[in-house]
KEDREN-633494 format. One record per residue (C-alpha): residue in one letter; residue number from 1; x, y, z. Coordinates in Angstrom, 2 decimals. Layout:
residues N
+-----+-----+---------+---------+---------+
! res !   n !    east !   north !      up !
+-----+-----+---------+---------+---------+
!   A ! NUM !       X !       Y !       Z !
...
+-----+-----+---------+---------+---------+
//
This chain:
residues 60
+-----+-----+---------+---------+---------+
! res !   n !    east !   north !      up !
+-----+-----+---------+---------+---------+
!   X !   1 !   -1.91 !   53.60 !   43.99 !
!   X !   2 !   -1.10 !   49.71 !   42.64 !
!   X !   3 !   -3.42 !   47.44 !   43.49 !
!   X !   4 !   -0.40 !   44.81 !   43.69 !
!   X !   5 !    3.28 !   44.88 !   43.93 !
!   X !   6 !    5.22 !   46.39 !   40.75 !
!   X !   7 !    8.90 !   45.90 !   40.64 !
!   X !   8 !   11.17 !   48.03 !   38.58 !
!   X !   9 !   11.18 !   46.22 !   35.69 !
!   X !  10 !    7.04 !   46.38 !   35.89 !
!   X !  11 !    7.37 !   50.01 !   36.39 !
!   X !  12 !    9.43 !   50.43 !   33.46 !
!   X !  13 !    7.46 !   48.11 !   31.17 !
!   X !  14 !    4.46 !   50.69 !   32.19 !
!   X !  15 !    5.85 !   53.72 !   31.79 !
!   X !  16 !    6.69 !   52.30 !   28.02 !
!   X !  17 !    3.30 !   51.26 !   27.46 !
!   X !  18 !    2.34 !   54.62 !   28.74 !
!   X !  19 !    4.69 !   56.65 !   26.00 !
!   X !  20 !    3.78 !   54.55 !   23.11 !
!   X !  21 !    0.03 !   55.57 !   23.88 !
!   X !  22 !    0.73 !   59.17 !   24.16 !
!   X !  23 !    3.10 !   59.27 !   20.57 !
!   X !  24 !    0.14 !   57.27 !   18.81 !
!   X !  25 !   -2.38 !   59.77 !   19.49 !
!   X !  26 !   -0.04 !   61.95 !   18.00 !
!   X !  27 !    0.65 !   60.27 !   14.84 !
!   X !  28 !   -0.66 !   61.22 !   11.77 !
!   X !  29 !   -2.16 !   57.59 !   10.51 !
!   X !  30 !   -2.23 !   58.53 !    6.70 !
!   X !  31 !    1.13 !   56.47 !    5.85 !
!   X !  32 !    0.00 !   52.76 !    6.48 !
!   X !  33 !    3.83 !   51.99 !    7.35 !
!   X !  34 !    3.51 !   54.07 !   10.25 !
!   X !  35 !   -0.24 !   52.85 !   11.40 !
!   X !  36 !    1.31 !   49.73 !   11.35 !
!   X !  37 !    4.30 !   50.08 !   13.34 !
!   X !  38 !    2.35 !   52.57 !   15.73 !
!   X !  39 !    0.19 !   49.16 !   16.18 !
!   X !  40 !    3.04 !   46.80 !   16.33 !
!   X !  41 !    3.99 !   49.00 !   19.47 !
!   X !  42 !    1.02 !   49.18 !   20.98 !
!   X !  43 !    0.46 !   45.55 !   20.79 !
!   X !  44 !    3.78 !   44.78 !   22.76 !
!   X !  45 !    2.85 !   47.15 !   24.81 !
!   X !  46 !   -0.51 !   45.85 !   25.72 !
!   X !  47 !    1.66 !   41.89 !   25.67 !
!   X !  48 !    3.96 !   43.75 !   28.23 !
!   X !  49 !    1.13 !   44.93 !   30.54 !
!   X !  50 !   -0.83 !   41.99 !   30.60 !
!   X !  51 !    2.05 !   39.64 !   31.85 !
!   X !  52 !    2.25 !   42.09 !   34.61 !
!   X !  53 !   -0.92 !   41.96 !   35.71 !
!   X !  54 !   -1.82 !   38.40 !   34.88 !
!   X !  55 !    2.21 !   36.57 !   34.78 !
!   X !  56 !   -0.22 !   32.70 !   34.07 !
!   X !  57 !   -2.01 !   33.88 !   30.91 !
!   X !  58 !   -5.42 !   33.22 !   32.68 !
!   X !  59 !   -5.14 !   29.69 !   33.55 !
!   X !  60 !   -5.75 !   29.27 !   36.83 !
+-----+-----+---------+---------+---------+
//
């Protein structure tokens, strides 16, 4: 259950997050390309997530 509100758009922003965890547990990390894109996704992910959960960047 949500602790808060999701819209759509939050919904779909998780469910990405959600996939590009699952396909880097699957990847092979030996080619640094693909660690690094594998990264780049999870870090927009993470970006992604955190505005839904926090929209102010902490500065209340």
């Amino acid at each position: 259950m949500a602790r808060c509100e999701l819209t759509n758009s939050d919904r779909i922003g998780i469910k990405h997050a959600r996939e590009a965890l699952a396909r880097s547990r699957e990847t092979r990390m030996v080619d640094p390309m693909v660690m690094a894109r594998v990264i780049g996704r999870l870090e927009a992910s993470l970006a992604d997530v955190l505005e839904i959960l926090d929209p102010d960047g902490g500065t209340e």
